[in-house]
C-alpha positions in Angstrom: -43.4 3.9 -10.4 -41.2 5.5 -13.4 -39.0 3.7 -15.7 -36.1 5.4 -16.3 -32.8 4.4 -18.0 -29.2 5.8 -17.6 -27.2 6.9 -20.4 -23.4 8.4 -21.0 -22.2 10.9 -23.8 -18.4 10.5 -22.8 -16.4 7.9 -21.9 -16.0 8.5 -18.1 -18.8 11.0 -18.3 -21.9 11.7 -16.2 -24.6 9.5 -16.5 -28.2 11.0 -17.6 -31.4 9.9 -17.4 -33.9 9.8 -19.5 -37.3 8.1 -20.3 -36.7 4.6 -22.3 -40.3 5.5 -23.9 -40.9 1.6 -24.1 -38.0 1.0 -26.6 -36.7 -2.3 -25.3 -33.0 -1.0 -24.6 -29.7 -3.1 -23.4 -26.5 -1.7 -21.9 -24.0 -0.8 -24.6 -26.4 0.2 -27.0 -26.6 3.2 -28.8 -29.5 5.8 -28.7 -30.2 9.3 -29.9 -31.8 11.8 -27.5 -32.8 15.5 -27.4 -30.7 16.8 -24.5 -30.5 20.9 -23.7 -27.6 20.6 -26.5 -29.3 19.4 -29.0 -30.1 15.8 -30.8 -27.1 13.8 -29.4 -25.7 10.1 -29.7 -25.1 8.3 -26.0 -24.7 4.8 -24.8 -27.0 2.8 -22.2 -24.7 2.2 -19.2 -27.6 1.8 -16.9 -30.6 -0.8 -18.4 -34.4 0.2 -17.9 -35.5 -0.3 -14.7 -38.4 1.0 -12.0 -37.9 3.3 -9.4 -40.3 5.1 -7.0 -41.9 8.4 -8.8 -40.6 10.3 -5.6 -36.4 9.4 -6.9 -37.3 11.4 -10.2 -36.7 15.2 -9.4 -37.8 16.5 -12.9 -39.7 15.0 -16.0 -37.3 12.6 -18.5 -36.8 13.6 -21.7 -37.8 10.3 -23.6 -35.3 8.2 -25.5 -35.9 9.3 -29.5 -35.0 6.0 -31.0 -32.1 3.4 -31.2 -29.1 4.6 -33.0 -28.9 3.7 -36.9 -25.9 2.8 -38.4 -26.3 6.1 -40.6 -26.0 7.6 -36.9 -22.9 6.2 -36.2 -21.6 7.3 -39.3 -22.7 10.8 -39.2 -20.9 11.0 -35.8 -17.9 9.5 -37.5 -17.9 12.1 -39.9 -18.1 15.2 -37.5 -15.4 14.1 -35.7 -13.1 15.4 -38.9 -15.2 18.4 -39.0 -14.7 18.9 -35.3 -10.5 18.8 -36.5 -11.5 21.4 -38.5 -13.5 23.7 -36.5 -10.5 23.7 -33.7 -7.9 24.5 -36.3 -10.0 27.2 -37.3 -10.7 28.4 -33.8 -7.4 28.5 -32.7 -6.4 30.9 -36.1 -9.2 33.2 -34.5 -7.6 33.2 -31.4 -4.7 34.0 -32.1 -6.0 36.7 -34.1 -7.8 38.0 -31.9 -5.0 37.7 -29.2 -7.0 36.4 -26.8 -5.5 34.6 -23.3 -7.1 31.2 -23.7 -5.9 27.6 -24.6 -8.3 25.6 -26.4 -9.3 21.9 -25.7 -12.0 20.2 -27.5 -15.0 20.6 -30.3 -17.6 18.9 -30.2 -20.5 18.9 -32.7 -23.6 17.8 -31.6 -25.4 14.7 -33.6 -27.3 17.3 -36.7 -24.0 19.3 -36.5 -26.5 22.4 -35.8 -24.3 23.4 -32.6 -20.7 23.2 -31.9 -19.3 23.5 -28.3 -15.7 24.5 -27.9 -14.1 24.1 -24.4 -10.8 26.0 -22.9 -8.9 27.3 -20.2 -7.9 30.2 -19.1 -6.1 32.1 -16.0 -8.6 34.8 -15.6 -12.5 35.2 -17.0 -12.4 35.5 -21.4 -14.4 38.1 -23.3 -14.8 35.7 -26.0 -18.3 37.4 -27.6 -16.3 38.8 -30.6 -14.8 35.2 -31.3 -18.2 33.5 -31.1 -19.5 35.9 -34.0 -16.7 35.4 -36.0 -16.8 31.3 -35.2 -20.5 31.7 -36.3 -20.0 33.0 -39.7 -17.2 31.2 -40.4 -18.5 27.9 -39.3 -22.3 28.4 -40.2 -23.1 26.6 -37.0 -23.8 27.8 -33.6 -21.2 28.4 -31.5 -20.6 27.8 -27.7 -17.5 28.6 -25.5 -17.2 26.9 -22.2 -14.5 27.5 -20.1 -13.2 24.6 -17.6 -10.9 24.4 -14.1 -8.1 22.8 -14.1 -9.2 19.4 -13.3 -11.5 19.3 -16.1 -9.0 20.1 -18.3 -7.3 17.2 -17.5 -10.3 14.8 -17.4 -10.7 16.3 -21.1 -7.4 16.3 -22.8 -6.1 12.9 -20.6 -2.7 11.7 -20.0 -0.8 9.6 -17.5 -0.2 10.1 -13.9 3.1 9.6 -11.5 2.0 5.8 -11.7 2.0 5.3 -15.2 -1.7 4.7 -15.6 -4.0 6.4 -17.7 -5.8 9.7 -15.6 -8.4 8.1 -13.3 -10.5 11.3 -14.3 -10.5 10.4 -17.8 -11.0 6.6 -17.4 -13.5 6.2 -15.3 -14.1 8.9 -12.6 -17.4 10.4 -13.3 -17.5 12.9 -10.5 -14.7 15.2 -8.8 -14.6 14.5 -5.2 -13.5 17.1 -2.7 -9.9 16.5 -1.8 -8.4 17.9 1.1 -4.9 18.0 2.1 -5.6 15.8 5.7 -6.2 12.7 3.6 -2.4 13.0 3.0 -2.0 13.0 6.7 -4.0 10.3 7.6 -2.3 7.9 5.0 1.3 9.6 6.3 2.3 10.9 3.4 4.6 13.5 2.4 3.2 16.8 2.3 5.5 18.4 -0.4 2.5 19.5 -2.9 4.9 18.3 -5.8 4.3 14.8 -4.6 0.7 14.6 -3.7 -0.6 16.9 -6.7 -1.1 15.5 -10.0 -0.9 16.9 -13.6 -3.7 19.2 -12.9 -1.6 21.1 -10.6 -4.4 20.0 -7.6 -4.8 17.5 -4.9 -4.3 13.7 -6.7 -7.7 12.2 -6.7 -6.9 8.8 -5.8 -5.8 10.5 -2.2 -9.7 9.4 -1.5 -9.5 6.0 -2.3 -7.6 4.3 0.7 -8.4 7.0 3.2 -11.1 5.2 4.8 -9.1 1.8 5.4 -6.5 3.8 7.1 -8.5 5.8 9.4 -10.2 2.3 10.3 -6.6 0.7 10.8 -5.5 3.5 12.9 -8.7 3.8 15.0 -7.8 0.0 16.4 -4.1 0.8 16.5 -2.2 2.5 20.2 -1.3 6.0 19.6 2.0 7.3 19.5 3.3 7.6 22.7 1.5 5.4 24.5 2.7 3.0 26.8 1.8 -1.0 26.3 2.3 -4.5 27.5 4.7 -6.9 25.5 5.5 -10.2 26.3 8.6 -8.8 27.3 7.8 -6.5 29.4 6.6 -2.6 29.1 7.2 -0.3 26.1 6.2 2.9 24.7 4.6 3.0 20.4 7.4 4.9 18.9 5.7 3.8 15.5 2.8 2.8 13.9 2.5 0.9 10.4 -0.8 1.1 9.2 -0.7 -1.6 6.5 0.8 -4.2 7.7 -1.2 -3.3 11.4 1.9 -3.5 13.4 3.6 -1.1 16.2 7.2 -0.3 17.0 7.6 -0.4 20.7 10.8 1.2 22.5 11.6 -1.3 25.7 12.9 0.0 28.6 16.5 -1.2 27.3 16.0 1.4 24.6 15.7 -1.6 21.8 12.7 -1.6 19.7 10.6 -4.4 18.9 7.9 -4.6 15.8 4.4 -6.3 17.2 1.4 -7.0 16.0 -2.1 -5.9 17.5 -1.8 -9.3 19.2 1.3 -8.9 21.2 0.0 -5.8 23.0 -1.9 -4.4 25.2 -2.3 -1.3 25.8 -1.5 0.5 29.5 -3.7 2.6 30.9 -2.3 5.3 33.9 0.6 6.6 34.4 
């Protein structure tokens, strides 16, 4: 068995692993840990726990310590820095006349590397800028360019229904979204209405998609012909949530049942 404990750098962020090195750890508390980045501040959102040696697919990088409230500080400090160094990156930019729109910095914990993320609508030759960055800054500089969707996850907003961007409040991971969840909850497929402020697919298109393929699986199909107890009908409509169908009577007058009331006609 392996111990291992998970912890997040970002609010709505990934969640790492690492070794809890026998440093008796609790969920919301602060740690500092060497990560491929550097020495960097995180949170324990996942407590120690056991798990078979076979579920770890590469050693853990122990936990360094608990964070210190000169820690905290420090990181409280570099944020004004960080204010700084995009201020100063964006005069270079423009300087240099380059085709990018920049996003975040981000110093890690010793404030020995900064990482600046942007977007861009083609591929950046930003190797000048990072040499000027460098001796400007006296740090180590590293460009990262993001998608769209990461853009948004990183600078945040609201969507179309007034809540705060799922990706930058709690969605971890970007889920494929394809344009036949629309279809399978009916929805319209005008791409101004089912995009969001990304310019792609609305996330949150996955969340009920499930519950309505279930609810259509047990409903009659369009077209089909059932028994009422009024007689025989045809499903002219189906509605999903409230797992009702409209059925068109041989009088041409339509009547709104329930799974219930029908049965369903097989043959001609």
């Amino acid at each position: 068995m392996a111990e291992i404990v998970g912890i997040r750098f970002k609010r709505a962020g990934r969640v790492y692993y690492f070794d809890p090195a026998g440093i008796d750890l609790k969920i919301n508390d602060c740690v500092v840990v060497e990560t491929s980045h550097g020495v960097e501040l995180g949170k324990v959102v996942i407590a120690p726990r056991q798990v078979a040696e076979g579920e770890v697919t590469e050693p853990l990088k122990p936990v360094t310590r608990k964070a210190t409230p000169e820690d905290i500080k420090r990181v409280e400090d570099l944020q004004s820095k960080e204010e700084e160094a995009l201020i100063e990156c964006g005069k270079q930019i423009a300087r240099l006349n380059l085709s990018m729109k920049l996003l975040t910095a981000e110093y890690n914990l010793d404030g020995s590397r900064l990482t600046c993320c942007f977007s861009a609508e083609e591929r950046v030759d930003f190797r000048e800028l990072v040499r000027e960055l460098t001796h400007s800054l006296k740090t180590r500089v590293e460009l990262r360019q993001v998608g769209p969707r990461d853009e948004a996850k990183l600078v945040g907003g609201f969507g179309r229904c007034g809540r705060q961007l799922c990706c930058a409040s709690f969605l971890t991971e970007f889920d494929p979204i394809s344009i036949k969840m629309a279809k399978d909850q009916d929805l319209p497929l005008n791409p101004m209405k089912i995009s969001g402020v990304c310019g792609r697919l609305l996330c949150c298109l996955s969340y009920e998609r499930d519950q309505y393929r279930d609810i259509k699986a047990k409903l009659p199909k369009m077209g089909q012909r059932v028994s009422t107890p009024t007689g025989l009908g045809s499903v002219v409509g189906v509605n999903p949530l409230r797992e009702t169908v409209m059925v068109e009577m041989a009088d041409e007058t339509t009547q709104e049942l329930s799974l219930d009331q029908i049965t369903v006609v097989e043959g001609p």
